[in-house]
ROLOMAR-674524 format. One record per residue: residue number from 1; residue in one letter; x, z, y of N, C-alpha, C in turn. Coordinates in Angstrom, 1 decimal, padded with zeros to 4 digits. Each point is the difference from the previous one (the first is absolute). Example, Ala and Ser with C-alpha at 12.3 -4.5 7.8 and 13.67 -1.06 7.14 Angstrom:
<kedrens>
<1 'a' <013.2 007.8 -005.7> <-000.9 000.0 001.2> <000.9 000.0 001.2>>,
<2 's' <-000.4 -000.7 001.1> <000.9 000.0 001.1> <-000.8 000.8 001.1>>,
</kedrens>
This chain:
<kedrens>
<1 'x' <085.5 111.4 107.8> <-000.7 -001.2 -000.2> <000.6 -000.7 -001.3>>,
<2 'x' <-001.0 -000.5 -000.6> <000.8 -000.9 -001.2> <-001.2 -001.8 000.4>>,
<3 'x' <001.2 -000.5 -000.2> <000.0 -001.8 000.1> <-000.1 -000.3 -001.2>>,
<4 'x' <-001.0 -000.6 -000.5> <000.1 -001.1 -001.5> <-000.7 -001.1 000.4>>,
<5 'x' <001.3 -001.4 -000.5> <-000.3 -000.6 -000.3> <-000.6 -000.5 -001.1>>,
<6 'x' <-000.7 -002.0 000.1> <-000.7 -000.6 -001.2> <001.2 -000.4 -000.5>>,
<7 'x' <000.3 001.2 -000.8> <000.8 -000.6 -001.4> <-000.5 000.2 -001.4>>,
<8 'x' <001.1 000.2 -000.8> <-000.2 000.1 -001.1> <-001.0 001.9 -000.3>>,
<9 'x' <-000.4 -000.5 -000.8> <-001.1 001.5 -000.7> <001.2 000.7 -000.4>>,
<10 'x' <000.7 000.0 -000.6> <001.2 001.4 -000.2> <000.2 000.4 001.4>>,
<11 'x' <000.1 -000.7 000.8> <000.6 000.7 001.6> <-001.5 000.8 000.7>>,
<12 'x' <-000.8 -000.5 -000.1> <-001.5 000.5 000.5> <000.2 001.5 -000.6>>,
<13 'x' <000.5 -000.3 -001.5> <-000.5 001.5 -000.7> <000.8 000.8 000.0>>,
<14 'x' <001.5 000.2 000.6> <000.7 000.9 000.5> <-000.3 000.0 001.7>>,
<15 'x' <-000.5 -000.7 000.4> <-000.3 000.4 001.4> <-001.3 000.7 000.3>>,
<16 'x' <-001.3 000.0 -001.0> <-001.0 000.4 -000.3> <000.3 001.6 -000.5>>,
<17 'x' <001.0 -000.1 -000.8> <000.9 001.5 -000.5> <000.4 000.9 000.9>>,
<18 'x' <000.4 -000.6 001.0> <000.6 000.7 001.3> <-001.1 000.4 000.7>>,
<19 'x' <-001.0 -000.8 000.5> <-001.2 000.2 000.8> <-000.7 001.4 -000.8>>,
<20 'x' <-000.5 -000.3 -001.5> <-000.2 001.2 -000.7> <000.7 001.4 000.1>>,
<21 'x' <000.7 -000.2 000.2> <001.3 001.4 -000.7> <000.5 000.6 001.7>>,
<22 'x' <-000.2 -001.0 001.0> <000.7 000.9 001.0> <-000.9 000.2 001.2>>,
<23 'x' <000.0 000.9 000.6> <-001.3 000.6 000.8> <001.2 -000.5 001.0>>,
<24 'x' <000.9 000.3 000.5> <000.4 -000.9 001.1> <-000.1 -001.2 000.7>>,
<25 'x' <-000.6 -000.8 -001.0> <-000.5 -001.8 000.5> <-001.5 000.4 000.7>>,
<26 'x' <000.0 -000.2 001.7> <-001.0 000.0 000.4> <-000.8 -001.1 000.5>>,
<27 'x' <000.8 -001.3 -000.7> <-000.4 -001.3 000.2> <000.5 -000.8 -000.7>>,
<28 'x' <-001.2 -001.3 -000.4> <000.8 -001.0 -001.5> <-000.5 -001.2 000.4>>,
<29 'x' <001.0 -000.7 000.7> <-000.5 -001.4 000.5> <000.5 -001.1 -001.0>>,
<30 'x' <-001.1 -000.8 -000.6> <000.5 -001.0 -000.8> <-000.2 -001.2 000.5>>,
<31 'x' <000.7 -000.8 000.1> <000.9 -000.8 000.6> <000.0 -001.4 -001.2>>,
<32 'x' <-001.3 -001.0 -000.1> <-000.6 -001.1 -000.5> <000.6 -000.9 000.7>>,
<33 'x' <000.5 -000.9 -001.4> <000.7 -001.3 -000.1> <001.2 000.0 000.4>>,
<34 'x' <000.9 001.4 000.2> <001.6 000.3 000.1> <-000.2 -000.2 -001.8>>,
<35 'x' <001.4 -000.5 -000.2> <000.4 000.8 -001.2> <001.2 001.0 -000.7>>,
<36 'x' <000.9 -000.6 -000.1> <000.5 001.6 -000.3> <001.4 000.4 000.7>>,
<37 'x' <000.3 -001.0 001.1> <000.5 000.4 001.2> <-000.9 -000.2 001.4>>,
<38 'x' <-000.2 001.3 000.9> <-001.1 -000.1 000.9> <001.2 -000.8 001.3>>,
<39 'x' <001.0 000.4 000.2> <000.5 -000.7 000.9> <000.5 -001.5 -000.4>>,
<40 'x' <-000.6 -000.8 -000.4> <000.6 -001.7 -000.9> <-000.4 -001.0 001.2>>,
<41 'x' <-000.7 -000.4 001.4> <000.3 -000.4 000.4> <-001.3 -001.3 000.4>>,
<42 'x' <-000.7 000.2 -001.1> <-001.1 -001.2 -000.5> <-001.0 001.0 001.1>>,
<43 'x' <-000.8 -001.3 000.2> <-001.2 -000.3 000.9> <000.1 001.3 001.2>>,
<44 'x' <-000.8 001.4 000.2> <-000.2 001.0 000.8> <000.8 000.9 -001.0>>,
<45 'x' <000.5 000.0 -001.0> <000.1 001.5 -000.8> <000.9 000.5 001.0>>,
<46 'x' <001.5 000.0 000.3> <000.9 000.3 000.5> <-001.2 000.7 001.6>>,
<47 'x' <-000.8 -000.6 000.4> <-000.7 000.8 001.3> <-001.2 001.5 -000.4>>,
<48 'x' <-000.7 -000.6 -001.2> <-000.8 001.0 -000.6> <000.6 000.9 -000.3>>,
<49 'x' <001.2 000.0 -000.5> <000.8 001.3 -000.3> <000.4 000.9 000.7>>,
<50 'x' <000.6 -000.7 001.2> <000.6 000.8 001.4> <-001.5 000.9 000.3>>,
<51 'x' <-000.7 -000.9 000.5> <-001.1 000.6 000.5> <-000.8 001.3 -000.5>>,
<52 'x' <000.3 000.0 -001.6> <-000.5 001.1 -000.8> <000.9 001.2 000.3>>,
<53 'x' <001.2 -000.3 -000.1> <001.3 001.1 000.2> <-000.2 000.4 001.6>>,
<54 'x' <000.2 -000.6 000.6> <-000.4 000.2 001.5> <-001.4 001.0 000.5>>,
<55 'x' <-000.9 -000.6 -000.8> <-001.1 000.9 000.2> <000.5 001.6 -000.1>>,
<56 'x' <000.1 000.0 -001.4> <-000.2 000.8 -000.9> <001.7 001.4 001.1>>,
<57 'x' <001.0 -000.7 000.6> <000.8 000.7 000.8> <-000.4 000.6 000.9>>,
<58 'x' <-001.2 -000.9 000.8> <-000.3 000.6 001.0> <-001.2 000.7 000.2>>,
<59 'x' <-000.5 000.5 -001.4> <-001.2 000.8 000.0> <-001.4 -000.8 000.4>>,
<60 'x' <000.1 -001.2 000.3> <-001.2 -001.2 -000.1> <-000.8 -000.3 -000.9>>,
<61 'x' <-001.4 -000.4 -000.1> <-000.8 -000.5 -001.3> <001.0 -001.2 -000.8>>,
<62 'x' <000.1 -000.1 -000.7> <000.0 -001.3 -001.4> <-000.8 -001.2 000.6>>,
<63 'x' <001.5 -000.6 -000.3> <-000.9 -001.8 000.5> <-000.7 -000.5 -001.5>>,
<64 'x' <-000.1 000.8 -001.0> <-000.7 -000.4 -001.2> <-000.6 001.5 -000.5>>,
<65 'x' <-000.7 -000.1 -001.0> <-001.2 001.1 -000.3> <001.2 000.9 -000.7>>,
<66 'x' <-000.3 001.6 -000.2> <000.6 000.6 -000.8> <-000.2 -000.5 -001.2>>,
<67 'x' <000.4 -000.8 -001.1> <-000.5 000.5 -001.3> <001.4 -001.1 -000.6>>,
<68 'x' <-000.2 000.5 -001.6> <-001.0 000.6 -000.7> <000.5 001.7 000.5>>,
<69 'x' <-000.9 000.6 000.1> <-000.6 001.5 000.5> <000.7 001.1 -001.7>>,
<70 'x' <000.3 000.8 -000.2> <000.2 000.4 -001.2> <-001.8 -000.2 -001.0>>,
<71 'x' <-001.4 000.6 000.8> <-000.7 -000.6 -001.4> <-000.3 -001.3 -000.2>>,
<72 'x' <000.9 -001.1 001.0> <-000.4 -001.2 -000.9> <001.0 -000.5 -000.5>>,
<73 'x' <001.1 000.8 -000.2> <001.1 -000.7 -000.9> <-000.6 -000.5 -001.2>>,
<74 'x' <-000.8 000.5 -001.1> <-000.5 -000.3 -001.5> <-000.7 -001.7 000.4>>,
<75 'x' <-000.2 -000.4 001.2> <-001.1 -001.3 000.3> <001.3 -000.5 000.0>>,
<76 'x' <000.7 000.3 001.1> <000.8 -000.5 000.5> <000.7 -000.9 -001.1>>,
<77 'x' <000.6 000.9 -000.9> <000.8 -000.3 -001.4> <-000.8 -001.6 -000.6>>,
<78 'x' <-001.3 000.6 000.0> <-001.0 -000.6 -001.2> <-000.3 -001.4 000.7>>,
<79 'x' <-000.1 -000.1 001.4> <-000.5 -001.4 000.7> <001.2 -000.9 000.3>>,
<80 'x' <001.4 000.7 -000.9> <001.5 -000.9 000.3> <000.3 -000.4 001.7>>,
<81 'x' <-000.5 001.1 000.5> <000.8 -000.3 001.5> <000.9 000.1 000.6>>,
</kedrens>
């Protein structure tokens, strides 16, 4: 599983790198309005996070959509998410 946070576009585009390049990520939860520590403590992030890792341990659906998916990484890039 790969977690990206809303941070900065240099971080998107090595984590977008990873998603591309490795057939092992069978899931890419991105994780809106963290920034570029997911466990910091502000509003739900510290719960959203558990909840994703926890899913994703116990073989459960995603409490958020898979994406960006590898073919929408190019959007993904382009719509600064």
């Amino acid at each position: 599983m790969l977690m990206i946070a809303e941070c900065s576009s240099q971080v998107r585009q090595w984590a977008t790198a990873s998603l591309a390049n490795d057939p092992a990520i069978q899931r890419t939860q991105y994780m809106p309005g963290v920034g570029h520590r997911m466990w910091n403590g502000l509003d739900d992030n510290n719960g959203r996070a558990a909840a994703v890792i926890i899913a994703f341990l116990q073989g459960k659906p995603a409490p958020l959509p898979n994406y960006p998916t590898r073919d929408e990484i190019p959007t993904f890039l382009r719509d600064h998410k």
